[in-house]
N, C-alpha and C positions, 0 to 999 in steps of 0.2 A: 504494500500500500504506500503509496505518495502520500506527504505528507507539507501541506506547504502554511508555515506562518509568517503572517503579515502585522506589523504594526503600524497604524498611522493617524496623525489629526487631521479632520476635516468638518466643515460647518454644517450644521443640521438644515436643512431646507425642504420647503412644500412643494408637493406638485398636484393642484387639483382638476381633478374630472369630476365633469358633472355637479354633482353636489358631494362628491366625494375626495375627502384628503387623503394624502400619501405621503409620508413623512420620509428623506433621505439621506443618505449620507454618502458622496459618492467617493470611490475608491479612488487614490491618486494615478494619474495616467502611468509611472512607472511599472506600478504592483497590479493594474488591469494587465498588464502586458506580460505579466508572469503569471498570470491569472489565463489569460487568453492561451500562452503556451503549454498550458498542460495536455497530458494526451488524456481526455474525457470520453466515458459513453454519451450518447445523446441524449438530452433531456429538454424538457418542457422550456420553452423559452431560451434555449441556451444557457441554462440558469447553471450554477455549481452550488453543493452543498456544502454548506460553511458551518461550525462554532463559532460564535461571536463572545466577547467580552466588552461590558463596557463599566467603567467602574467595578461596582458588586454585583453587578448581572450574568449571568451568560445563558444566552439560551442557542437552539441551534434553528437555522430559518438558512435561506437561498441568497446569494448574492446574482443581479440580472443585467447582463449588454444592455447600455444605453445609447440612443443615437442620440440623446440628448448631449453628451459628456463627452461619447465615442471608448468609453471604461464601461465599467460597473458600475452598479448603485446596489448599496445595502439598507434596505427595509427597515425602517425603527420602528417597533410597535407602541404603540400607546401607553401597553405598560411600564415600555421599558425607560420611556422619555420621562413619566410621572416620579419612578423608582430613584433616576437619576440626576431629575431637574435639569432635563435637557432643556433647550427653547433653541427658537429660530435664528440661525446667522451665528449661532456662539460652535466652537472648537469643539468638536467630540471625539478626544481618544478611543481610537477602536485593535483591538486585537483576534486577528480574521484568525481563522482555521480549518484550512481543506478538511472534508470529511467525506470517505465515501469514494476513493480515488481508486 
């Protein structure tokens, strides 16, 4: 199994549809490109399975190709933002972790 961790800070930001929000944080162009070169089975959206850390959280969810960014974007869930007093535009340390390789 491949095994690939990433650390990096990057700002929390929204993207909504519809009437619905989506909370982001996208991966730095370097670490998408290490991300983009692993050897992957195919899956749903291009997505990879990740471990995430953020503070004293960690849960495990997908990180997904953005043509927004031209990288990834990792999914903050609501609980996770409330857990750690995230908010919008501020630095979120994140520590990624392939999983599932």
């Amino acid at each position: 199994m491949l095994l690939v961790q990433i650390e990096f800070t990057a700002p929390l930001w929204q993207w909504q549809v519809r009437t619905d929000s989506w909370w982001f944080v996208t991966v730095p162009p370097e670490h998408s490109d290490e991300l983009a070169d692993l050897p992957l089975p195919p899956r749903g959206f291009g997505s990879i399975r990740v471990r995430v850390t953020v503070g004293g959280t960690t849960w495990t969810t997908s990180v997904f190709p953005s043509d927004r960014d031209g990288g990834y974007v990792l999914p903050m869930k609501k609980k996770v933002r409330q857990a750690e007093g995230l908010v919008p535009e501020k630095a979120v340390s994140v520590t990624l972790e392939t999983i599932d390789i």
